[in-house]
C-alpha positions in Angstrom: -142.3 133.0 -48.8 -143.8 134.7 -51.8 -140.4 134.5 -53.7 -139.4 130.8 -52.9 -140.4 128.0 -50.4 -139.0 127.2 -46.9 -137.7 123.3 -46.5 -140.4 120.6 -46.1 -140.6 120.6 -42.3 -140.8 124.2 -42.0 -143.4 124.6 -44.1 -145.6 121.5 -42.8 -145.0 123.5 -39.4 -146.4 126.8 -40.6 -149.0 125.2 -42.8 -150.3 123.1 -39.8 -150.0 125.9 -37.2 -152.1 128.2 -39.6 -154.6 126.0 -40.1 -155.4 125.1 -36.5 -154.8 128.1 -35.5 -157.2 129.7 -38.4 -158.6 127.0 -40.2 -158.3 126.5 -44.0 -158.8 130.2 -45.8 -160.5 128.2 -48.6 -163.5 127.6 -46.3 -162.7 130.2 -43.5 -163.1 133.6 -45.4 -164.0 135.6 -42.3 -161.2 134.6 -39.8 -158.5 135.6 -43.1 -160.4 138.4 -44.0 -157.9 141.0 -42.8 -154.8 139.3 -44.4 -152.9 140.1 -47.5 -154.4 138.8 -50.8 -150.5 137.9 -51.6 -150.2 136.5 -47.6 -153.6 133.8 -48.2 -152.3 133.4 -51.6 -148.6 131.1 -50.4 -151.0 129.4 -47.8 -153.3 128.4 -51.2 -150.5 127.6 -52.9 -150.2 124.9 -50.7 -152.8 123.6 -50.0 -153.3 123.2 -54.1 -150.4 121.1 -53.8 -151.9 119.3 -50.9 -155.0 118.5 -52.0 -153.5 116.5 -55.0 -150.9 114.8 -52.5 -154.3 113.9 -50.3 -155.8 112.7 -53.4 -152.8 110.2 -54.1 -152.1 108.9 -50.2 -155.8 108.3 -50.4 -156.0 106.3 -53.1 -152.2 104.4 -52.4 -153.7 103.4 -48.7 -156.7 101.9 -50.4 -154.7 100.3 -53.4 -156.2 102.2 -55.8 -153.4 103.9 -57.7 -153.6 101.8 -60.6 -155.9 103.8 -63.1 -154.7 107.2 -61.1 -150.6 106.8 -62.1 -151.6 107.7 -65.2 -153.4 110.7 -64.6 -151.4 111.6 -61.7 -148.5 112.2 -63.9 -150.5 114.5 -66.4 -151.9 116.8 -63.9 -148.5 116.7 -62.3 -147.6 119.1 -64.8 -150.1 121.6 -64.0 -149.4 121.3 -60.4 -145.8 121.5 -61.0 -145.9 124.7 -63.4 -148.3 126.4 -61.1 -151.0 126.5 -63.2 -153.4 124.7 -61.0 -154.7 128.5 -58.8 -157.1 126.3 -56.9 -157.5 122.7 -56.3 -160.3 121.2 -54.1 -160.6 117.3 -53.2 -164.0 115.5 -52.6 -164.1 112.1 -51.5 -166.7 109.6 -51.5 -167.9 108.3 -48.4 -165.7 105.2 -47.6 -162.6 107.2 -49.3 -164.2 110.1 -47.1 -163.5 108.2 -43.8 -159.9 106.8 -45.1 -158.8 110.1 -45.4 -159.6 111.2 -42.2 -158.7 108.4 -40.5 -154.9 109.2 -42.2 -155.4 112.4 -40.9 -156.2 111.2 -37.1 -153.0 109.0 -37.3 -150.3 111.3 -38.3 -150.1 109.7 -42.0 -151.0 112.7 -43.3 -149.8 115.9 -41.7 -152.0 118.0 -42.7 -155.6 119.9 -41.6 -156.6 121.1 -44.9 -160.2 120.8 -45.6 -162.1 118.7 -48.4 -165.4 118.1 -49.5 -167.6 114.5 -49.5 -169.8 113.0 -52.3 -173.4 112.4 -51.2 -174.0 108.6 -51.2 -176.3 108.5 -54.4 -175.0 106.1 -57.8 -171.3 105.5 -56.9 -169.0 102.8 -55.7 -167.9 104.5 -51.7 -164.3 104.6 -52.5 -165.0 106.6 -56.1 -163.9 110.4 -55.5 -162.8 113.8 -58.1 -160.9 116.6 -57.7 -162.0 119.9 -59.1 -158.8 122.0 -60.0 -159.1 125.8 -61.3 -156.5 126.3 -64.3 -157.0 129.4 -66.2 -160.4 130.4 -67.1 -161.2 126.7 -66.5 -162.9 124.4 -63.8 -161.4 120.5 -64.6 -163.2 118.0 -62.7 -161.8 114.5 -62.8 -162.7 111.5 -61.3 -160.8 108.4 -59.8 -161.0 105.0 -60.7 -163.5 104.6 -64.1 -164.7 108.0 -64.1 -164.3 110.9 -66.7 -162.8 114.5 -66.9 -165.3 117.2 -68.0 -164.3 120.7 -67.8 -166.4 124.0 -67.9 -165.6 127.6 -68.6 -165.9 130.1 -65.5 -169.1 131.5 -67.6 -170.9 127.9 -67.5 -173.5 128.1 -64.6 -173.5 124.5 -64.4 -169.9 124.7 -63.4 -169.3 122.7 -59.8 -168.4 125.1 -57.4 -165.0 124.8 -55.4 -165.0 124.6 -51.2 -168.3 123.1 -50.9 -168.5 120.5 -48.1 -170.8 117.9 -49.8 -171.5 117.3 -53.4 -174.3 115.7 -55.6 -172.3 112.7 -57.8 -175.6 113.0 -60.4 -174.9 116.7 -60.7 -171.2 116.3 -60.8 -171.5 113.4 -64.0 -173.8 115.1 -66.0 -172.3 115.4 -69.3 -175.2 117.7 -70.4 -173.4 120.6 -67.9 -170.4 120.2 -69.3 -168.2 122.0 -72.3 -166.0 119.4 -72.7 -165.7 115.5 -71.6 -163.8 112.8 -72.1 -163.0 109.3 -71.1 -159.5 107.8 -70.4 -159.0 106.0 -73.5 -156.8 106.3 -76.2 -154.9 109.2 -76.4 -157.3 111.2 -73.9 -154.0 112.9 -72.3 -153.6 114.7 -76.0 -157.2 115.6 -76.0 -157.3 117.1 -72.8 -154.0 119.3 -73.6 -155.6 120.5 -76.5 -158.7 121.7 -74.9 -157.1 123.3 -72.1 -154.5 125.3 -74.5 -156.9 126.4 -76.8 -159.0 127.5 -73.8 -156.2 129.4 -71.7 -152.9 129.0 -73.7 -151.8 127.1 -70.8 -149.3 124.5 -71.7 -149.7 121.0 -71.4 -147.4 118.0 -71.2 -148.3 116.8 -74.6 -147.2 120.0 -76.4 -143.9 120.5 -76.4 -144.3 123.8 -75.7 -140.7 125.3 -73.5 -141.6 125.8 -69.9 -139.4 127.6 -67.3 -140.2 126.0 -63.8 -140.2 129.1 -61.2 -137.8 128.6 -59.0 -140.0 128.2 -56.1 -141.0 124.6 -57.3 -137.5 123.6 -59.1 -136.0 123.7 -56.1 -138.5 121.0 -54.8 -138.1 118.2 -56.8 -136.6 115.1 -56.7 -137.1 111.8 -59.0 -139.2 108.6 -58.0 -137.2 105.6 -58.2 -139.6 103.2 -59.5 -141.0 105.1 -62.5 -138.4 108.1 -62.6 -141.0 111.0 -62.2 -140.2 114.4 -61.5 -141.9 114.7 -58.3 -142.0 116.9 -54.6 -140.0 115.6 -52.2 -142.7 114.5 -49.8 -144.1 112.6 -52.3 -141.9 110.0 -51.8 -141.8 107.6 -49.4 -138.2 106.0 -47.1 -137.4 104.1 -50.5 -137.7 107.1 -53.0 -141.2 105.8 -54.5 -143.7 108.3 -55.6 -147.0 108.1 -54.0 -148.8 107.6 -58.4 -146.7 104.6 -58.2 -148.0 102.9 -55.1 -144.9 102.1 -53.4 -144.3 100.4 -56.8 -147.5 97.9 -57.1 -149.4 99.1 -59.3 -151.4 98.1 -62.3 -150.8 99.3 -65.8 -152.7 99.5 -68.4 
């Protein structure tokens, strides 16, 4: 599969066979050591795609997907183009505990791996995801929280594959080379950054993309807000998981 994709249940098969077998490379090194760079990298591939999903079914079982629909649909680009190389989630406690809880009752078929916040400053449910793209480390944060982004020479960056994070060191501003708050037209602000950064494209430029075929092939449309979307992101009625099976708030 480094050309194209199998079909959904083949490749939840392979990807939950490899992981219990194995365990998630992202955290395993040792026991994937002797595999193919190319061989880990489709496992990765997924499990960057995953992570978001876990993100989103996270945040939909808890109601939350009000302030996320949004921002699901702009890093939906990056995840879509395959520009995201690494994604890693990290849930606060509570959130922590719903996700594996979804993960015990078959919601989520999955056994990646992902990180927990320390209880310090922050409401339980509050959690980020730190995505690779480029040269850049983008953590954002669900709920009121910001983006800030660092360049892979930034020491302060947060590292990915950790299993517990520090919330104070994670929203220090200071660390940061760029942040920004989700008002206005933050999505253009954030596009800018990144292209100027990596001359990846963004969603608010305009710029032409060709969508490998490995992901084209993939997507379907959500019926409620008409997002280009993977399959298994949507649910028996054709709803994306931004859109909360279609009750959410807008802002």
């Amino acid at each position: 599969y480094l050309q194209e994709n199998p079909s959904e249940p083949i490749k939840e098969r392979i990807e939950n066979f490899l992981l219990a077998r194995f365990g998630d490379p992202r955290v395993n090194r040792m026991r994937w050591s002797k595999v193919g760079e190319d061989e880990v990298g489709v496992l990765s591939r997924w499990l960057t795609q995953q992570s978001f999903e876990l993100l989103m079914h996270v945040l939909s079982s808890t109601n939350n997907t009000g302030q996320w629909k949004e921002r699901a649909e702009f890093w939906g680009h990056y995840i879509k183009h395959q520009f995201v190389s690494e994604a890693w989630v990290v849930f606060g406690p509570d959130a922590y505990r719903q996700a594996n809880r979804l993960v015990r009752d078959g919601e989520i078929k999955s056994r990646g791996a992902f990180g927990v916040l320390e209880r310090e400053n922050i409401q339980p449910i509050h959690s980020a995801i730190l995505m690779k793209i480029g040269r850049l480390i983008v953590s954002e944060w669900t709920h009121d929280g910001k983006i800030r982004i660092y360049t892979e020479e930034n020491s302060y960056k947060p590292k990915l594959y950790s299993s517990r994070y520090y919330p104070s060191d994670m929203r220090d501003d200071s660390a940061a080379d760029f942040v920004k708050v989700h008002l206005g037209d933050w999505e253009w602000d954030v596009d800018t950054f990144i292209y100027r950064s990596t001359q990846i494209p963004g969603p608010r430029r305009g710029i032409p993309v060709t969508t490998p075929k490995i992901v084209r092939a993939a997507q379907s449309f959500c019926s409620n807000c008409g997002q280009e979307v993977p399959q298994r992101w949507l649910d028996a009625r054709g709803v994306c998981l931004s859109c909360g099976g279609g009750n959410v708030r807008t802002r």
